[in-house]
N, C-alpha and C positions, 0 to 999 in steps of 0.2 A: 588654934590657928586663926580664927577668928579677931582675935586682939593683936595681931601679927600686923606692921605698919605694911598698905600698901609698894609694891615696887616705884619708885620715882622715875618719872619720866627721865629719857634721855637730856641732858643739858644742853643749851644752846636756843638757837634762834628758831630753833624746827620745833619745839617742844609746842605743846598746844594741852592745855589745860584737859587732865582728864581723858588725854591720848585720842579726842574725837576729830572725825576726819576734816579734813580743810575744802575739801570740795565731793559734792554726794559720790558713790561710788560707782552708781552705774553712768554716769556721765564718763568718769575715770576709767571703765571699763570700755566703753565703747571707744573712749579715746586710744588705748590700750589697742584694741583690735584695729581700728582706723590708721594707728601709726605700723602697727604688725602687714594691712593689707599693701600700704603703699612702697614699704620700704622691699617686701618682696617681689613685689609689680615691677619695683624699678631695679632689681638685680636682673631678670629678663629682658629688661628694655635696655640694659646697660650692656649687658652681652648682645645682645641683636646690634643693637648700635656701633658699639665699639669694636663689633667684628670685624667691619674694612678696614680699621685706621690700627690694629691692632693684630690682625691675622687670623683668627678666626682660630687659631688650634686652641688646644687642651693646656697650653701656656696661659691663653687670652682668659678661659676660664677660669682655672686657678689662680690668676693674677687678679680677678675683677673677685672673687671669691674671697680672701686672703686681704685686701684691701678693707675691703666692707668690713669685715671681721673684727682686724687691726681699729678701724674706726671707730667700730661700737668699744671693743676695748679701750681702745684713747679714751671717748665722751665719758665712760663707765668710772674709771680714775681720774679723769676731773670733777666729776661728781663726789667723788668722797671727798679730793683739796680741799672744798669750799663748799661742802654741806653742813658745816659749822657755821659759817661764814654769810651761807645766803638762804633766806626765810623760804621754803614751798610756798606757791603761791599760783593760783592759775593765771596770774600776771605773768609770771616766769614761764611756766608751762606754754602760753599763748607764743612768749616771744621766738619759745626753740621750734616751734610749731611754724613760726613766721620765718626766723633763722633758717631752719631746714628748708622752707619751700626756696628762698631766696637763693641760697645754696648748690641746691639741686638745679635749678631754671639758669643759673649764669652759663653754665657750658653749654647749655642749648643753645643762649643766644650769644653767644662767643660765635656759636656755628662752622662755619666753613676754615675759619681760620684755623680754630683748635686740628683740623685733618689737615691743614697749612703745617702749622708745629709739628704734626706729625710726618710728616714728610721731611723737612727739614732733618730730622731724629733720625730717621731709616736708615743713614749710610753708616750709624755709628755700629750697625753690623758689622763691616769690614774690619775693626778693631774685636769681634768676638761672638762671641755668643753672648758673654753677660754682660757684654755694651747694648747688645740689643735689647736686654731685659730692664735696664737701668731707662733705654727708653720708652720700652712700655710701662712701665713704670709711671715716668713723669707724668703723661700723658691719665693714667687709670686715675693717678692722688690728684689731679685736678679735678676730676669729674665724680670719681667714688669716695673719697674719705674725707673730704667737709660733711657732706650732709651727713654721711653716716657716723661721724665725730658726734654732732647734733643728737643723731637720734642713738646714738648712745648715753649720751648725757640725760634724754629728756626717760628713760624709759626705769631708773631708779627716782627720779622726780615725779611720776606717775605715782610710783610706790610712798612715795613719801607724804602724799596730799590724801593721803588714807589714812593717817595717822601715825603718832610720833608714841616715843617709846618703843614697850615688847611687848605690848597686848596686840592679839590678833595678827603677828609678824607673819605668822605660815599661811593664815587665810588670805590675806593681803596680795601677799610674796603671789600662791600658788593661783588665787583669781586672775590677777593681774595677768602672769603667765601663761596661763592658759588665754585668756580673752586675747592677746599678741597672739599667741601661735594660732589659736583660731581664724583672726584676719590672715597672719601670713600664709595659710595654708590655703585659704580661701582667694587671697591676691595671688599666686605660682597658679592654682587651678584656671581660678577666671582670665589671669592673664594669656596663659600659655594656650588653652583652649579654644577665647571667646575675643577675647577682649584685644589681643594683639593682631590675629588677623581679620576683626571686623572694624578696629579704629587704627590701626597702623602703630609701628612704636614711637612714631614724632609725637603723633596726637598725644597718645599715652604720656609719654616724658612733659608733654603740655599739663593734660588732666591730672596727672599726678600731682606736680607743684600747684595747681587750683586746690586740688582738696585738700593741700595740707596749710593753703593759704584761707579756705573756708572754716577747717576746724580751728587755726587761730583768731579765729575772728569769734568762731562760739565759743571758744574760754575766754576768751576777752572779756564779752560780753555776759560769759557766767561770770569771770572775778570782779568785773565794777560793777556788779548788784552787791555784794557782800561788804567793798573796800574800794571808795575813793580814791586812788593811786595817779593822777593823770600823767605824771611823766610816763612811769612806765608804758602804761594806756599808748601814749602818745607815741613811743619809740617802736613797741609791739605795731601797732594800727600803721605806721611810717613803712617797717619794713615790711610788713605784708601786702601792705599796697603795689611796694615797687617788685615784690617778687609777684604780683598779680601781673602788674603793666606788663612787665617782658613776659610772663607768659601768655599772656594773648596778642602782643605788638610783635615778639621778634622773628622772623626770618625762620630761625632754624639750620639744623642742617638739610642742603640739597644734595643734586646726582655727585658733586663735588665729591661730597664726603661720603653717601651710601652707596654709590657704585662704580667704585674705582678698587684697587687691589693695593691699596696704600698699605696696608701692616703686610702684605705680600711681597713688598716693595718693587712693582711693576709701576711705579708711579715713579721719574725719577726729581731729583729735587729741581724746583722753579724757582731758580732766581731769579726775578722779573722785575719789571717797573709794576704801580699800582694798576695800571690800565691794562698791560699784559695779562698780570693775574687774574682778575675779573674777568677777560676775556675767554679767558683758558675755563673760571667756574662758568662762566656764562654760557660755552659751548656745550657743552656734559649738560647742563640743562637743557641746552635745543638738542639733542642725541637721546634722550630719555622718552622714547616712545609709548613705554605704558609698564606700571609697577604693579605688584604686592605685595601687602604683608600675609606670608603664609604660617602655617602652622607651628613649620621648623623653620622658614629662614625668608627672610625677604628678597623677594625677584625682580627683578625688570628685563626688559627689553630695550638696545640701544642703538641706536640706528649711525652706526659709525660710517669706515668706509665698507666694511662691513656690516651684518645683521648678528647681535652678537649675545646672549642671555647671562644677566648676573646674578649671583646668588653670593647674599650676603658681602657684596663687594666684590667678588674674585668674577672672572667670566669663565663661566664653564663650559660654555659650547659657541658655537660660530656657525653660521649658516653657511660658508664657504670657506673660513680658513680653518675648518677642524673635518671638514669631507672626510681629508682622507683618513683617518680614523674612525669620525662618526657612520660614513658609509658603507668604507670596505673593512673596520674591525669586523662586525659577524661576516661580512660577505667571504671571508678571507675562509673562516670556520665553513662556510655554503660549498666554497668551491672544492676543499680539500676532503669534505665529506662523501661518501660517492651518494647517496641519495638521502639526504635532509629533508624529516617531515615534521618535525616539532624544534622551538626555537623558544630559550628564554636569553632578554635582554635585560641588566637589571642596569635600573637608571633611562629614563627616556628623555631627556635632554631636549635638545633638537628635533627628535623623534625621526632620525635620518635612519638609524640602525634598525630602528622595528618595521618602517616602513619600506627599505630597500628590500631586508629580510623577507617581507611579504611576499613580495612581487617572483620568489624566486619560483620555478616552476616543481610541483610537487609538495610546496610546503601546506602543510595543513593547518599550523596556527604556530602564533608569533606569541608568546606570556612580553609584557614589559612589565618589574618594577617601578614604580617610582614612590618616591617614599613624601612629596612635596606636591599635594594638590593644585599649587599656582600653575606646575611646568605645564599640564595640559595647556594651559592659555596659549603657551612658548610655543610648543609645538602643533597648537590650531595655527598660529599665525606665520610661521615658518611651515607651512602645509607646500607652498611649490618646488623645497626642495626635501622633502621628506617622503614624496609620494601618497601624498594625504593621509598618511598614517591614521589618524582617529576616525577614519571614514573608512580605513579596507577591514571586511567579516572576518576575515582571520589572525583581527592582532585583535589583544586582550589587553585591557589596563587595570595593573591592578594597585592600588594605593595600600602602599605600606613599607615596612624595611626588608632590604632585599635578603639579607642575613636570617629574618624572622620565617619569609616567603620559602628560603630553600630549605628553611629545615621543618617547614611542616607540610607542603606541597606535596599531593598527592598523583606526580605525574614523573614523565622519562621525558629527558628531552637531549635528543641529536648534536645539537650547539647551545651552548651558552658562553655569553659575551658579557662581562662583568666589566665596566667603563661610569664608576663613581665617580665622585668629585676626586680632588688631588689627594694624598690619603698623610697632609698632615694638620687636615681639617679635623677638630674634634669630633671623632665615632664614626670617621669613615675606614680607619685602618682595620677595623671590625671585620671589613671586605676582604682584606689581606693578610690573614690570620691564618696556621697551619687547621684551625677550628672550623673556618668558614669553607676549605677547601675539603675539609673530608665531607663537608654537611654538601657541599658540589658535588661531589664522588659518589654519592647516595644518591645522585637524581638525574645521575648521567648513563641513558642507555647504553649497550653495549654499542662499542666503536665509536662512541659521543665523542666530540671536543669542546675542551672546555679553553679560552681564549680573555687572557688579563690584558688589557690597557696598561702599562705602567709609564709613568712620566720620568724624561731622560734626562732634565734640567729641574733646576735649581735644588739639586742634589748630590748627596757623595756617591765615591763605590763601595764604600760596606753598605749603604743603604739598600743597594740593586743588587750587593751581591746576597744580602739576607732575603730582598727580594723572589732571588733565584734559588737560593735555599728553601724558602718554603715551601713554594709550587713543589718542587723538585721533591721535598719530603713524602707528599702525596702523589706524585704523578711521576711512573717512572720514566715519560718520555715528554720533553717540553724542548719543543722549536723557536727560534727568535726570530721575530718579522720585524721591521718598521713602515710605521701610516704618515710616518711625517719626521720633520726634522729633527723633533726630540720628544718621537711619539714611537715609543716600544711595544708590540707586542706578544706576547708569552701564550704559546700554542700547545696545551698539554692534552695529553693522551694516555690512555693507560695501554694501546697499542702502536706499532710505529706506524706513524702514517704513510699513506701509498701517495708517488706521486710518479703517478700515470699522466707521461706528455699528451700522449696520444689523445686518452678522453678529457686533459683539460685545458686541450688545445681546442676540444669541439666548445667545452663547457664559459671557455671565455670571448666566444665567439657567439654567447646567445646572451637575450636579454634576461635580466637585469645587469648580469655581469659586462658585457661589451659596453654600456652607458658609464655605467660604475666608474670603470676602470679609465676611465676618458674625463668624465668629469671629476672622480675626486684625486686620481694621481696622473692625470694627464698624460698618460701612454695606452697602449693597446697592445696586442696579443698575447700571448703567452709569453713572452720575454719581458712585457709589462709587467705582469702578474708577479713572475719571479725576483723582479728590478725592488720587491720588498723583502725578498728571503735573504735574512742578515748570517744566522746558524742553526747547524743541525743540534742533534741532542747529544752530541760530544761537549761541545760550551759548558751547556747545563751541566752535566753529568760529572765533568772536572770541578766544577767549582764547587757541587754539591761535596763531591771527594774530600775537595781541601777544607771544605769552612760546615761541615754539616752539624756544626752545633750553634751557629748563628740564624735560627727558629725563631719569628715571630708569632707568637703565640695571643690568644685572650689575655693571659695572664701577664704576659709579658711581652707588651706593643712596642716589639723592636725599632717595628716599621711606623709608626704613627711618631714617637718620639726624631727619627732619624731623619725625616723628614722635614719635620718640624723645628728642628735645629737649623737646618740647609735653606729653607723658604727665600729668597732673595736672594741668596748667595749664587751668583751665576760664577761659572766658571771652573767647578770643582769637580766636576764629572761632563764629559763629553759622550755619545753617542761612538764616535766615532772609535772609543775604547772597545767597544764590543767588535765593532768590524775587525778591529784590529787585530783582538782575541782571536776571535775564530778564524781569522788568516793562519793564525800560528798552529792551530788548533788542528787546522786543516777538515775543519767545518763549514765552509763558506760557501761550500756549492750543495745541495741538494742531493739526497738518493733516489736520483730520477728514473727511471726506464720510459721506453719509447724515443724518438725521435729526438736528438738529444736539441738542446736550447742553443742558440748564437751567443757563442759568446762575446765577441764583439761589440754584439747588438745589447746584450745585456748590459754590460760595463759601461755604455755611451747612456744608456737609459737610467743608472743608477749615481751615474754623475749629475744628471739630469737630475735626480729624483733629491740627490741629497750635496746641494753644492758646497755645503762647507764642511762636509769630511772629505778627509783630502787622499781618495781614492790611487792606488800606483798608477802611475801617468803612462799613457803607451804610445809611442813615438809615430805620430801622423801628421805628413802637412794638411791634408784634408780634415783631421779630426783638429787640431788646433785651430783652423780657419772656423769649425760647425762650434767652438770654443771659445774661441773672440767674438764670434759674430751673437753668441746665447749673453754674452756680458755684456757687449753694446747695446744691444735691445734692452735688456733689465734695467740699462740705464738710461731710457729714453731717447737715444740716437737711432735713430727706427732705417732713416735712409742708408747710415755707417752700417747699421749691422746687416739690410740687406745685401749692401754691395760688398762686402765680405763673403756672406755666404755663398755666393753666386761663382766666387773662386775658387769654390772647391764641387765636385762631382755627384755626392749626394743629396736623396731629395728628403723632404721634410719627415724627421724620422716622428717627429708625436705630432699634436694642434699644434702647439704652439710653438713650433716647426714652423707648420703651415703659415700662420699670423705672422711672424715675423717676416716673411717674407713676401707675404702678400701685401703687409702693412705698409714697409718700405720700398716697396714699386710703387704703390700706392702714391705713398707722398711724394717720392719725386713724378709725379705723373708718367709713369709709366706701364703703358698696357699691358705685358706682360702679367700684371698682377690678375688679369682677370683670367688669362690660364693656370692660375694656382687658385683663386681661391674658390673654384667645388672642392679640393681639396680638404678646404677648412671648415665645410658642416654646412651646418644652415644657422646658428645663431644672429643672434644682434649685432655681434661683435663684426659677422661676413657682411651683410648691411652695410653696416657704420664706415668699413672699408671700402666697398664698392662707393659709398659718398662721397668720401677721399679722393677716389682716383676720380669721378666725375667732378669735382671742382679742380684738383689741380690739373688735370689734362686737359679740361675743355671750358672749366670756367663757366659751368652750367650751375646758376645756383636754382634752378629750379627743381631739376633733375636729383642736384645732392640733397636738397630738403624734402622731395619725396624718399628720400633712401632712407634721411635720418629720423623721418616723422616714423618710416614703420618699424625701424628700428629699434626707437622708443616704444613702438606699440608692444614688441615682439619682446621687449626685457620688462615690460609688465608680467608679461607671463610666463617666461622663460628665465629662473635666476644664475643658469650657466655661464654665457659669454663672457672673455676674457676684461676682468674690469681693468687690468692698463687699456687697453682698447678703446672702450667704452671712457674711458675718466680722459683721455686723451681727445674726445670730441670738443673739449671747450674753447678750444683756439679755433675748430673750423668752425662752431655757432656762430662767433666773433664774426669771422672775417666776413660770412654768409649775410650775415646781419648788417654788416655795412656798404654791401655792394646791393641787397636790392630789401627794400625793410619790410617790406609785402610777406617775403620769407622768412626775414625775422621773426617777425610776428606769427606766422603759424607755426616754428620752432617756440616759440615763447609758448605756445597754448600747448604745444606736444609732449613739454615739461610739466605739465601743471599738476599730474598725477604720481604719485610715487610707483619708482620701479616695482620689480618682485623680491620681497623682503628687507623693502628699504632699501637696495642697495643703495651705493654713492648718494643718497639722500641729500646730504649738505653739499655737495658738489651740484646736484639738481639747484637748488634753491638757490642758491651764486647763482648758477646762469642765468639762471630767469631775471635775476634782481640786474645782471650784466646786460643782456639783451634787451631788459625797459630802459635803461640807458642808450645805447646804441639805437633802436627803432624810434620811442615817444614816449620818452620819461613820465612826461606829467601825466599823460592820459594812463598809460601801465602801471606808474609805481604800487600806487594802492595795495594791487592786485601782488606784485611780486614782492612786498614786504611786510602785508598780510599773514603769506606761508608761513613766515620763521619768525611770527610774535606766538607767543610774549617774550621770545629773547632772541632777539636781531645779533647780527652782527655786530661784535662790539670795537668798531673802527671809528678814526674821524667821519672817511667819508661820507661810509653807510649810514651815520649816526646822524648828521648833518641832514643828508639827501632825506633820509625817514621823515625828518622834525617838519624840512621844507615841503614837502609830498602832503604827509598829514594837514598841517595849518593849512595849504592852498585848500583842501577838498573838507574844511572841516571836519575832519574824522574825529570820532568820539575819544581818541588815544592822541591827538594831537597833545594836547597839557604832559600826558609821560612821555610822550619822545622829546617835549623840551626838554623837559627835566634828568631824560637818560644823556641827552646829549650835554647838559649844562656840568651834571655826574661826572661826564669823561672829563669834559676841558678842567674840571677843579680837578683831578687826578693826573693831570697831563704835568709834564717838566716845566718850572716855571721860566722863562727867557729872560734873558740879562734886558731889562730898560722896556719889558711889556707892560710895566705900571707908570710909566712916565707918561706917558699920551702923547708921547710923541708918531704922528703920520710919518711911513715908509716914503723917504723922499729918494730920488735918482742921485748919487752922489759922483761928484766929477769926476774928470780923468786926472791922473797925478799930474797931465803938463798943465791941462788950464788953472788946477789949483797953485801950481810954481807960476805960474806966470800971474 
């Protein structure tokens, strides 16, 4: 064997004398692991990212998964085209190292627009499902399958600068491969762990393209010690530079893109002027009260008209517009229970639901899951309408998966309130599983209720009805409530539930429930309470009949998929399907005993409660007059809808009853208003009106600025009162302001503090910025546009008056408010004949020009 002619190398341009390698091997190795760590890093950062502009489900995964893949496949069979054709070299190596980083960093500083494009994309829903998918799609191959194209290509190129021929192929081959999965194993850990919620995933998506723009820079500088080449040199060094610049110059994406519900498509499309759109990014930036990057998903807090927390782009909870679920979902489980002493809530959100649950009398401890160490922040800061939840002895936080927590929790608990995100978020439908409700069934004492959240929109009815199928498979008896206008909730029991008027008619007449029931569904008594009772457990128990093979299982996530198809799709399942049901059903009233319910009272309450199901109408001129006069208020005609009401015989059946009527005596200066409003509580909101009527009746502005200064003081710490009310103060600041400026002016400082939970926040910040107009511009501006830098208003005036305010007082920001303002005017419409220099002259009248 020995006289046996050596194997000859492979032919071509790759061959290398004697098969020895083209660049040392642990260099190649390390590179190996270096490209392994990043490109894993950035499959996390690419799912966190692309989760708002994409939707967040188990599509957005598979789609961002399936692309990359595709990618590396592409680069993989370009690589053999032209591995005849083009020499291994760390020249080469350097430039896909500089290719990739450039690659990867363009969508980043594309930024805001690229979640523009997507938006734009969203409504090709309407044409299907798999229009939808065609546009997540576009969107994934802009961002995922270049670079990963790249790093497909470079990772048989790696192989090849190890040497040529078939000597050592398997050593090569299996080093290589291993030193990659090493780093990738090592990038999914560090990132997922360490590295995304201690640098965020922008940074990341930053550092990433640096270090893939450093390592081309160290093969570079390995292959010109070996081989003079300076083109290549030159094109390599060229493109890494610019994928350097933009990743440390560009922008990025902001609130624009990471906290908005765009692949959710609650974002609807902007066709705007340039100035428009920037406006609209520019806002969502001043609304961005304080982020992070968590473990599983990124959070912030947004200070709208509302206080409102988002996760991963979607908003999960509200400090006021989700009350009535966040508060009265367990409380609903509190009342119906006759003596509730252990409480699990999984998901702490807002931390409304563990914290109301506290308060109830008897309870001994409150469990909350939550699976997202940021939410605690959410719910310290949302502490005034949670009942400071993280502060009362008898709630427990416990981090982790709620799914994990019930099936190895070593406790019995009375209520449990399962209120996850929307469940066609990837691995939330995990919660909605026939699996997840047995492991419930195991930790629920005897006579326990256990009580689902289910969302009524943007959804089918086979969804809801497999919905109601599952519970139903575990629970032979489930009640249907609703917390809100397309907020379900599913009451199951493995006994029927007692609904004793008599004791809870005492039980909603005591605290916590009497506040509860006032502040998050805006009625009172026991015909309040029941103004949520949609159907008994005939509903369930029919549909279970008909469709009892439609089980959302582990195995088979009916519900996660069914959802997830429906996301944006409004329109295709109504709430009001259910009422309607159980009309037929002859389910719609409760198996009550005791002192039976008003029905009248309830019916007027439940119109109330849910105006666009369109409830059987019952013929009253009085109830038509309490009818027009609740539509005219909603629509800001405060006086109209008083003096409507006033036509008919009945007194204010809820608050805001009371408010509308007290509101419009009010404005038209009519005292009467001050015999209705003890009616209306003692909020901000009763305040604010009392102001009202002292300036319109008597034209006391001193009088109404002491009403409205404590009224601002009182929604510092109070986040109940009625915010039309309250958001309806900015026309009396105004006119206060220009009858005596003295007043002005201590309205201007009475603003200066944000309400309780942010509310109307940006409505605060207008006034202020309105009333240093009206009082003494130049001495206040500073001070009133101040508040809302670094992103002002993005108007002429505001933009103007800024530039002028700053340059007068020298302020250190004078130079960028030229320059924001200089921004607008180059983005503004250009005018026929504004480049002509011609001065605006008076032009004549047609006779003197005839004449």
């Amino acid at each position: 064997f020995e006289d046996r002619p050596a194997v000859a190398p492979a032919p071509g341009p790759a061959a290398e004398a004697g098969g020895r390698p083209l660049a040392p091997a642990p260099l190649i190795y390390a590179l190996a692991a270096v490209a392994g760590f990043t490109f894993l890093l950035m499959e996390l950062v690419w799912y966190r990212m692309l989760a708002p502009i994409l939707g967040g489900s188990s599509y957005t995964f598979g789609l961002i998964l399936a692309t990359a893949l595709l990618g590396i496949g592409l680069g993989g069979l370009l690589y053999a085209a032209g591995s005849r054709k083009v020499r291994p070299t760390l020249l080469t190596l350097s430039l896909t190292f500089a290719v990739e980083a450039l690659l990867l960093i363009l969508p980043f500083a594309w930024g805001n627009d690229l979640a523009y494009l997507a938006i734009l994309l969203r409504p090709l829903v309407n044409l299907g499902f798999w229009s939808l998918v065609g546009a997540w799609s576009v969107i994934t191959v802009i961002v995922v399958l270049p670079p990963a194209i790249v790093s497909g290509y470079q990772f048989p190129l790696l192989i090849a600068l190890l040497g040529s021929g078939d000597r050592r192929v398997g050593r090569d081959v299996g080093w290589t491969y291993a030193w990659n999965t090493w780093g990738a194993i090592g990038g999914s850990l560090a990132g997922g762990f360490l590295l995304l919620p201690l640098l965020t995933a922008p940074t990341l998506w930053r550092l990433s393209a640096l270090a893939l723009v450093a390592v081309a820079l160290i093969a570079l500088a390995a292959g010109s010690l070996h081989r003079r080449r300076p083109l290549p040199a030159a094109v390599a060094g060229a493109v890494a530079l610019t994928a350097l610049v933009l990743a440390t110059n560009a922008r990025g994406p902001t609130a624009f893109w990471r906290h908005q519900a765009i692949g959710a498509g609650r974002v609807a499309p902007i066709y705007a002027t340039p100035n428009e759109l920037e406006s609209t990014k520019r806002t969502l930036d001043h609304q961005l009260i304080w982020e992070a990057e968590g473990r599983e998903s990124s959070v912030a807090l947004m200070a709208r008209r509302d206080a409102s927390f988002v996760v991963n782009g979607k908003v999960d909870g509200s400090a006021r517009g989700d009350a009535g679920t966040q508060v009265m979902g367990g409380l609903v489980g509190a009342l119906l229970h006759p003596a509730p002493r252990r409480s699990l809530v999984i998901g702490l959100g807002t931390g409304s639901t563990a914290g109301w649950l506290s308060r109830v009398g008897g309870m001994e401890r409150v469990d909350v899951v939550e699976l997202e160490p940021a939410i605690l922040e959410v719910a310290r800061t949302l502490a005034p309408v949670n009942q400071n939840v993280l502060d009362q002895p008898n709630v427990r936080v416990i981090i982790g998966d709620g799914r994990e927590v019930v099936q190895t929790i070593d406790q019995r608990y009375d209520v449990i309130f399962s209120e996850p995100s929307n469940p066609y978020r990837a691995g939330i439908a995990s919660l909605f599983s026939q699996d997840f409700y047995r492991a419930v069934a195991e930790v629920l004492s005897s006579g326990g209720i256990f009580l689902q959240w289910l969302q009524a929109y943007e959804v089918d009815s086979d969804v809801v009805t497999t919905a109601y199928v599952t519970m139903r498979s575990v629970f032979p008896y489930l009640e249907s409530w609703a917390t809100g206008d397309g907020d379900l909730l599913l009451v199951a029991s493995f006994e029927p539930l007692e609904h004793d008027l008599d004791r809870l008619r005492r039980r909603v007449a005591e605290e916590p429930f009497r506040s509860a029931l006032r502040r998050a569904w805006g009625v009172e008594g026991i015909e309040g309470f029941y103004s949520g009772f949609v159907a008994g457990d005939r509903l369930a128990e029919t549909i279970y009949r008909h469709h009892g093979d439609r089980i959302s299982t582990d195995d088979r996530p009916r519900i996660e998929f069914g959802f997830a198809k429906n996301v944006g799709n409004q329109g295709s399942f109504s709430m009001s399907e259910v009422f309607e049901l159980a009309a037929r059903l002859d389910a719609a009233e409760p198996p009550v005993s005791g002192q039976p319910l008003d029905p009248q009272r309830l019916h007027e309450l439940r119109e109330l409660r849910f105006p666009s199901i369109p409830f059987p109408h019952e013929a009253s001129d009085d109830l038509d007059r309490r009818r027009m006069a609740r539509r005219t208020y909603a629509q800001g005609h405060v006086v109209q809808a008083a003096a409507t009401w006033t036509q008919q015989s009945a007194e204010p059946l809820t608050p805001s009853d009371c408010l509308l009527l007290a509101e419009g005596l009010a404005e038209g200066g009519d005292e009467r208003a001050e015999l209705v409003l003890p009616g209306c509580g003692e909020g901000a909101d009763v305040l604010a009106i009392e102001a009202r009527l002292r300036w319109r009746a008597d034209h006391d502005a001193v009088a109404a600025t002491d009403l409205l200064v404590a009224a601002f003081d009182r929604f510092r710490r109070d986040p109940w009162p009625s915010l039309e009310v309250m958001g309806r103060t900015s026309t009396l600041l105004k006119e206060i302001a220009e009858a005596d400026a003295e007043q002005g002016e201590r309205l201007f400082e009475a603003l200066a503090q944000p309400f309780a939970t942010f509310l109307l926040n940006t409505q605060r910040l207008l006034d202020r910025i309105n009333l240093a107009r009206t009082v003494d511009f130049d001495r206040l501006c500073v001070d009133a546009f101040a508040a809302v830098e670094p992103h002002p208003p993005w108007a002429a005036q505001s933009l103007a008056e800024r530039a002028r305010c700053y340059a007068s007082h020298a302020h250190p920001l004078a130079r960028q408010a030229a320059r924001d303002l200089a921004d607008y005017l180059a983005r503004a419409p250009h005018k026929l004949g504004a480049d002509l220099g011609l001065e605006r002259q008076s032009q004549p009248s047609r006779v003197s020009a005839t004449r």
